[in-house]
N, C-alpha and C positions, 0 to 999 in steps of 0.2 A: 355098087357101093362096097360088096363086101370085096370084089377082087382089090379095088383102091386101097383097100384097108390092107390087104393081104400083100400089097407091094408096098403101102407105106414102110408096114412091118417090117418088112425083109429088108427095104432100103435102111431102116433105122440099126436094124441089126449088122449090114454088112458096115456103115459107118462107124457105131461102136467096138465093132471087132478091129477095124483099122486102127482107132485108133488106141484101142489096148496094145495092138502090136508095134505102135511105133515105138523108133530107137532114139533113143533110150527111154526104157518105163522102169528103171529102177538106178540103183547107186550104181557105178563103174571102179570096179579094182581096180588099181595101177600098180604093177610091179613096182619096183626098185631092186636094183643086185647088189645092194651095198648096204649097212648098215645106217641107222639116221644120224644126220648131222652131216652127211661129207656132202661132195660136189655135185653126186647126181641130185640129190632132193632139193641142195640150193636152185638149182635153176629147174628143178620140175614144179615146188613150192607156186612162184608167180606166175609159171603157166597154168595149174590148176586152178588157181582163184581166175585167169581171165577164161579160163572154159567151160567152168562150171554156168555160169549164166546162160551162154548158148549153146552149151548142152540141154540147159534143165536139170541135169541131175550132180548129186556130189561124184567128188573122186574122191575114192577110198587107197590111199597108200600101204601099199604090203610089201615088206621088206624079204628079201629073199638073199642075203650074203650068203658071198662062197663062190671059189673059184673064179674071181676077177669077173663076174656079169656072168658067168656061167650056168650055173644051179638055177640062178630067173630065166634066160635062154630056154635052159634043157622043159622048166615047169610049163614055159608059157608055150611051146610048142608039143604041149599032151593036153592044154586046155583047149574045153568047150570054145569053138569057132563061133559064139553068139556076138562075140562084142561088149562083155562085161568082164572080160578078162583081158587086159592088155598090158603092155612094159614100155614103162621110157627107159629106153637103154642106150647104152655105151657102145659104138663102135668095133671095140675090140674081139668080144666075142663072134662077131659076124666076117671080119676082114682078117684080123691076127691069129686067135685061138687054133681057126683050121688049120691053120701050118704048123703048128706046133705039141700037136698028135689029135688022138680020133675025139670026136666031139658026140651028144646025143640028138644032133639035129643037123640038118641041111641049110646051111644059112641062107639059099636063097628059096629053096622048097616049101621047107617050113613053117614060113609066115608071110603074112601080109603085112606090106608097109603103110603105113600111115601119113608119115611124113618125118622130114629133116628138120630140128628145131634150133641147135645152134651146135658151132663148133669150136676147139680149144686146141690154139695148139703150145707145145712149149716153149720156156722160156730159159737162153741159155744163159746163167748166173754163176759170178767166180766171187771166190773169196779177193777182199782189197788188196791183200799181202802178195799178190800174184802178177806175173808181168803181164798179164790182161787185159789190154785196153779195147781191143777191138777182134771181130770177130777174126779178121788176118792174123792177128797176134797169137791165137790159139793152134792156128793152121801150121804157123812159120814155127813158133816152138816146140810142139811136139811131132812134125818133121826133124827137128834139129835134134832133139833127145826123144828119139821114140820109146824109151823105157823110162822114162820120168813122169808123163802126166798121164791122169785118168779122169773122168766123169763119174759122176753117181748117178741114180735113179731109182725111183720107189719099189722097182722089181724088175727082172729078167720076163721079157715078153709084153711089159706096159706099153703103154704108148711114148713115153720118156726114152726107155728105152729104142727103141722101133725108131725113135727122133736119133738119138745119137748115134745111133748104125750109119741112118742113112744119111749123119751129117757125114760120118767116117767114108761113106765110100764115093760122095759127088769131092768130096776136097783131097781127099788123099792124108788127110789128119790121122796122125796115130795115137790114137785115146786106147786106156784098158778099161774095161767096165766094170762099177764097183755096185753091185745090188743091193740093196735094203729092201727089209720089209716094212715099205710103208715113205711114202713122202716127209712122214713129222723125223723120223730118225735120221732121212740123208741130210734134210736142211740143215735139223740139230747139227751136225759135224760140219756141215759148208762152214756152219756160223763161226763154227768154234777152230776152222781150219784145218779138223782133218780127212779133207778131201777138197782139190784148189777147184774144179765145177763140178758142174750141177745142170742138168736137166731136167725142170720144174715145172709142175705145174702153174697159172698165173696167181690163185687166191690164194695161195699159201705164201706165195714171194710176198706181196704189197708191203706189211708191216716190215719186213727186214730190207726190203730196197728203199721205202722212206726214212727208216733207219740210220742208212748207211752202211749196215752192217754184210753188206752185198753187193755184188753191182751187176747190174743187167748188163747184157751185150747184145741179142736179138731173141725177137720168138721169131718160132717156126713155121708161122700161119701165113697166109701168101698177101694177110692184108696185116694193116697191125692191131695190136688188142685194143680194146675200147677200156681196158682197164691199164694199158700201160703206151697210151698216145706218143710218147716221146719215143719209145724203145723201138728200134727199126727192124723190118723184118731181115731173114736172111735171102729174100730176092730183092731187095734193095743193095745190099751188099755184095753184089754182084754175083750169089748162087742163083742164078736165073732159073724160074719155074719150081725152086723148093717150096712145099708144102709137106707137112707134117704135122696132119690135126686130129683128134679124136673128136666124135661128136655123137650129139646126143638126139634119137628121134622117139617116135612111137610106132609100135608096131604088134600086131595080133596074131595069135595061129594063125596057118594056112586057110583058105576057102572061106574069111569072113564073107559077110553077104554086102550086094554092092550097097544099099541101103545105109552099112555101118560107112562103109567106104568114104561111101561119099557126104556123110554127114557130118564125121573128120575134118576131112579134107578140103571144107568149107567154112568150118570153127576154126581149124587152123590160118586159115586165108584170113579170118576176119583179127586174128591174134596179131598178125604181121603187120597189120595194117594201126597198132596201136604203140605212139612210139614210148608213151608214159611203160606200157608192157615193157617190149624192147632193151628200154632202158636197167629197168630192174634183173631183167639175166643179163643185160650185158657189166653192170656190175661182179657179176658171181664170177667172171674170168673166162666166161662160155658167149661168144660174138654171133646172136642170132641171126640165122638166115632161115624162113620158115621157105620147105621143100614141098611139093607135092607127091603124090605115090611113087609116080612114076622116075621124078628126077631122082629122090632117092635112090631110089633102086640102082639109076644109072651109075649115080656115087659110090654104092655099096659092091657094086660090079669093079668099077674103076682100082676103087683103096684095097679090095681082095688082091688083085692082080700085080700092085704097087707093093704090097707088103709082103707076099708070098716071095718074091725077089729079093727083097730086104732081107729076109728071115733066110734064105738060101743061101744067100752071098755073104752073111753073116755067122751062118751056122750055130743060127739062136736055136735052143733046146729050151724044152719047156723044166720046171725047174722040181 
């Protein structure tokens, strides 16, 4: 009797110890590398209210601006590998940033991927007053006066940018690049005409393209936006196999344990499977496709090697 007892105990203990350690047994940070309010939290926002449930626990948003996703990168890759610390992040700093000087982390080393949640790419927009009607029209005139047109974009090294390079070098289009700090100030001047395009983001366009105060001519996404259905991509119009999208995943320091991994990567599967979800980022301008570890990575391997060309051939400098 007393050994039964003596194994009940133990059995009762090694069950309670289980289950204190499973994951998650408390709240979960989530990065953000941008301040609130802009693009990344819109479409992190309706993922964390659908993950929270099967997680169990909340997600706790921490903002970390600075240096375009940077500063969150460099933090989330000296944090504790438990799993209570992780970043929905932007593309950029893992594919763009490295070519365009030293960084404080190895973007494939340094972390673990989580998964692919949706991606954004842009959207090429001209002022009305402009002989712009179609994406030919841009090609054929600034061949014809190579010192007359240029493009804008929220910064030298965004992904805006990174799109207009590489629309410059599949067409042979002669565009000069005109940089701002920030998407609200290039719009501002699209609107107002001083500058005839633009390389935009989608959620910022909607209110000036229903307007009229703009006019889409394609995004640069290889499918089209779920926020702008009519607007055709540019491999429809005959740039075959362009794509140029920044996108948004999850991901953790190095050596999380498979445990976190895969209990992710499960929550995320059951997220993709909800189209009412779906729908709500696909509003924000960002076209969900939930990824698992692995294809990410495959993506994040692929768009390093895609852009590190761009940025060569380009002879983008970080700014």
């Amino acid at each position: 009797m007393l050994r039964f007892a003596a194994v009940a105990a133990l059995l009762a203990t090694s069950l309670s110890t289980a289950h204190a350690q499973a994951y998650p047994s408390k709240p979960i940070r989530l990065m953000i590398g941008y301040t609130a309010g802009g693009s990344a939290e819109a479409g992190a926002r309706p993922l964390a209210r659908a993950l929270e449930p099967l997680l169990g626990q909340p997600l706790v948003f921490e903002y970390r601006p600075g240096n375009a996703g940077g500063v969150a990168m460099e933090a989330i890759a000296r944090a504790p590998n438990d799993g209570y610390t992780l970043y929905y992040f932007d593309s950029g700093p893992l594919t763009v940033a490295p070519h365009l000087g030293k960084v404080g982390y190895d973007n494939i080393k340094s972390f673990t991927q989580l998964g692919h949640v949706c991606g954004s790419g842009s959207m090429l927009v001209v002022h009305p007053s402009t002989p712009f009607w179609s994406v030919a029209d841009v090609i054929a005139h600034s061949r014809r006066e190579p010192d007359k047109w240029s493009y804008g974009t929220s910064g030298v090294g965004g992904p805006h940018h990174l799109s207009g390079e590489y629309f410059k070098s599949v067409t042979g289009a002669n565009l000069l690049h005109v940089p701002y700090k920030g998407g609200g100030p290039a719009m501002t001047d699209l609107m107002g005409g001083q500058i005839p395009m633009l390389f935009s983001s989608l959620g910022p366009a909607v209110g000036a393209v229903k307007s009229g105060k703009i006019r889409p001519l394609a995004v640069t996404s290889l499918k089209r936006s779920a926020a702008f259905p009519d607007v055709p991509t540019m491999d429809e119009l005959g740039l075959k196999g362009f794509d140029s999208t920044a996108w948004y995943g999850v991901l953790g320091p190095a050596g999380l344990p498979q445990e976190v991994v895969a209990r992710w990567t499960q929550a995320l599967a059951k997220v993709g499977a909800d189209k009412n979800l779906l729908d709500q980022i696909n509003a924000t301008g960002c076209d969900t496709e939930i990824l698992p570890p692995a294809k990410t990575l495959e993506k994040l391997k692929a768009d390093y090697e895609k852009w590190g060309r761009v940025v060569k051939e380009a002879g983008i400098k970080a700014e």
